[in-house]
C-alpha atoms as one frame of an Amber mdcrd trajectory, in Angstrom:
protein
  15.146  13.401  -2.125  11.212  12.371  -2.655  10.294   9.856  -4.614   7.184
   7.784  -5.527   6.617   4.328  -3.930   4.797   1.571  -5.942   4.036  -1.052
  -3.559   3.213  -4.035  -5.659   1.294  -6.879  -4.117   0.807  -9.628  -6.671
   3.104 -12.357  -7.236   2.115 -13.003 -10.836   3.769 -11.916 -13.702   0.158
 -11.652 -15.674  -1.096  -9.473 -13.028  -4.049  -7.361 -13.948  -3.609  -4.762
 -10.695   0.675  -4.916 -11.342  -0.184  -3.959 -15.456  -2.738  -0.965 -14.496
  -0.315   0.114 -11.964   2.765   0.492 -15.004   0.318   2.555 -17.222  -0.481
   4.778 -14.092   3.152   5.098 -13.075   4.097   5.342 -17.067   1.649   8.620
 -17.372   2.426  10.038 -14.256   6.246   9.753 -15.228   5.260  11.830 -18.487
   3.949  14.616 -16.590   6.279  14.359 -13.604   9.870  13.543 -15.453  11.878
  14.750 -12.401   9.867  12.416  -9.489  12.350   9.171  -8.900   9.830   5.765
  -8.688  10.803   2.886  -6.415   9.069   0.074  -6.119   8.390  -2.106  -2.945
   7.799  -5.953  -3.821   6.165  -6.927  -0.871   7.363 -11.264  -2.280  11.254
  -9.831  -2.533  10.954  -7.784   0.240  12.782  -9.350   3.687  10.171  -8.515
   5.901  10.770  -9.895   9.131   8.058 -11.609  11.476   6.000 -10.063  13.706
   5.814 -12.824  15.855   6.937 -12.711  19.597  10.264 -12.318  19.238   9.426
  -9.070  17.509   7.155  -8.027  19.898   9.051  -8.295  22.725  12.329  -5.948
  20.680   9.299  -3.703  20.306   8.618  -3.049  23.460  12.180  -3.244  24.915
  12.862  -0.363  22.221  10.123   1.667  22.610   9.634   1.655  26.544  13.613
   2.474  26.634  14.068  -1.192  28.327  17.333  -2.838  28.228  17.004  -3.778
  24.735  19.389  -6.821  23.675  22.066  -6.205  20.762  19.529  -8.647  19.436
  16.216  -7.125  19.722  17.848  -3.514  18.657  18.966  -4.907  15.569  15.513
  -6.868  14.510  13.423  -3.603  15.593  16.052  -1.416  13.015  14.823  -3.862
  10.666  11.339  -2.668  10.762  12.382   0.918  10.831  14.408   0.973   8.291
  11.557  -0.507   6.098   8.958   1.988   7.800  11.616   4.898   6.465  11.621
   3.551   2.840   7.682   4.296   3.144   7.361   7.171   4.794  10.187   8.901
   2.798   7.857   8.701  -0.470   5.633  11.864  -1.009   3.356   9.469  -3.606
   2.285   6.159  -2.915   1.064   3.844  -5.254  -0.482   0.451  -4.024  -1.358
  -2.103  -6.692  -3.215  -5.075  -5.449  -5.427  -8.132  -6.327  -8.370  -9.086
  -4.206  -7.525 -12.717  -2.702 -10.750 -14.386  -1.231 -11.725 -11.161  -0.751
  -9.594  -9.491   0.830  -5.812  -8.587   0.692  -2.762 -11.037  -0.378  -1.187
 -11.972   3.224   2.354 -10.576   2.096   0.967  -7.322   1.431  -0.776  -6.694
   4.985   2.569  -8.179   6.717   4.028  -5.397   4.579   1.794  -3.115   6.294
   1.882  -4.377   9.898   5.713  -3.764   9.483   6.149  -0.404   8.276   3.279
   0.946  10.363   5.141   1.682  13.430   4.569   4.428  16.542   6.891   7.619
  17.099   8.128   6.711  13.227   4.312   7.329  11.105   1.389   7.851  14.027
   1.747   8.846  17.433  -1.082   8.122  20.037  -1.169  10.610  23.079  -4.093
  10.877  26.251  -4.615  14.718  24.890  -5.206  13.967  21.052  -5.624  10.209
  20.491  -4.466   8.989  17.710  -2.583  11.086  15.056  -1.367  10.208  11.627
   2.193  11.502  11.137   1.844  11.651   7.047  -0.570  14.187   6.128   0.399
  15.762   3.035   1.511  12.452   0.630  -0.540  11.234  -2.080  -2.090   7.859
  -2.604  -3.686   5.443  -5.166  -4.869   2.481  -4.897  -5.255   0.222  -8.101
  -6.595  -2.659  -7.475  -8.415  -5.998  -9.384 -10.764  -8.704  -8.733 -11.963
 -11.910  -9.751 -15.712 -10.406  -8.638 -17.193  -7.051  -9.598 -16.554  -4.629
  -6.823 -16.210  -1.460  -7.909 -14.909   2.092  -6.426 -18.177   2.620  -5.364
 -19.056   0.006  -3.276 -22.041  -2.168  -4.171 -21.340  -4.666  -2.127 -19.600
  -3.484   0.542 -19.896  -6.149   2.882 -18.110  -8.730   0.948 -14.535  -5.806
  -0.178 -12.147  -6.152   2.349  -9.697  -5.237  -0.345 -10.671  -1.633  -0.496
 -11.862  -0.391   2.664  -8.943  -1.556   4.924  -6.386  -0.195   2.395  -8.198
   3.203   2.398  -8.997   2.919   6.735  -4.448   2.110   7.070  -4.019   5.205
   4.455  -5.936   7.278   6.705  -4.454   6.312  10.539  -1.240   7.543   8.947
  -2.712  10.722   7.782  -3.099  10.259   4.083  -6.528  11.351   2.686  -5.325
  12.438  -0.317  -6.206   8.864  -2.094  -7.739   7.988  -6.118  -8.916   5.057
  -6.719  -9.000   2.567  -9.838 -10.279  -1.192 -10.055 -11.040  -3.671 -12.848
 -13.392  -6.300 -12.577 -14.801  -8.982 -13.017 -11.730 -10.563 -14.534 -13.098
 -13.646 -13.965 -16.128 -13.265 -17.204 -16.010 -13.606 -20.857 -12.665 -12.280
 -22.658 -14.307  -9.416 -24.022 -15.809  -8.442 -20.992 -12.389  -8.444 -19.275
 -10.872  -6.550 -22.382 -13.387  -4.032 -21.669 -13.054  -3.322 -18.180  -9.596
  -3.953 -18.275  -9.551  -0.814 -21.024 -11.797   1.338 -19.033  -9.192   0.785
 -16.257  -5.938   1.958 -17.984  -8.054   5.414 -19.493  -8.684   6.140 -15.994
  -5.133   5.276 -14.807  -4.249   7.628 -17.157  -6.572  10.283 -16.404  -5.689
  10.381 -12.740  -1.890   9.782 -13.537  -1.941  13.026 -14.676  -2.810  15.153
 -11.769  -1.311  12.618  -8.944
């Protein structure tokens, strides 16, 4: 069965990115009644390390080594995470900008689930080759500073371009966009932008 994944990457329960992302997912569910959503906390999640130990069951999997009961059952770990992504057909990422860039728990999120032979391949003939071309993306995302869709200030958003760069290694170019900021600026100002936001959540809700 497809579904829709929200992958929601702020901790905060007065999150600016996590309340865009319910109007989205609210609109889209009014025009799309029979799509399940799931959601993907990445601060519930149990996402294990990618430290050594991890590396090494990678490896012993992949190279068909003599994997230890171990190792086989941390690497099904991360596969059966990397499943509950690439099963979605519509992907929905909600994030805040943190110091500008991405909150560490959602990037471990992605360094898990990102995983050869299950959503890219790499071979001498071809390279590298996204293994999810066809799913839908958004990205809604906030920020403290004003960085909009269209970058103005590219240099300093390393919330936006590495989310879109990940979404296209695995194949997805099918990706809208939506931010609000500044939210850190006069209450009106943030009432504004934080209104323009939802209208345009709910514009592209629609067609997603």
């Amino acid at each position: 069965m497809t579904y829709l994944l929200h992958i929601q990457a702020s901790p905060s329960a007065t999150s600016r990115s996590t309340e865009l992302a319910r109007t989205f997912l609210a609109e889209h569910q009014r025009h799309h009644p029979g799509l399940p959503v799931k959601t993907a906390d990445v601060w519930q999640l149990d996402l294990p390390e990618f430290d050594d130990t991890m590396i090494a069951a990678k490896f012993a999997v992949l190279r068909e080594q003599a994997a230890t009961p171990a190792q086989q059952a941390l690497w099904a770990r991360a596969v059966a995470l990397s499943h509950a992504f690439n099963g979605a057909t519509k992907v929905v990422v909600s994030t805040p900008m943190w110091n500008f860039g991405l909150p560490y728990r959602l990037k471990h999120y992605m360094d898990v689930v990102t995983l050869p032979g299950q959503n890219w391949r790499w071979s001498r003939d071809t390279g590298y080759e996204g293994l999810l071309a066809g799913r839908k993306a958004a990205l809604i995302c906030s920020s403290a500073g004003d960085y909009p869709v269209e970058p103005v200030d590219a240099g300093s958003d390393f919330q936006k371009p590495p989310l879109r760069r990940w979404l296209r290694f695995l194949g997805i170019t099918d990706v809208v966009e939506v931010t609000s900021g500044p939210t850190l600026a006069p209450p009106d100002s943030v009432a504004r932008s934080m209104d323009l936001a939802h209208a345009e959540c709910r514009r592209l809700a629609a067609a997603f």
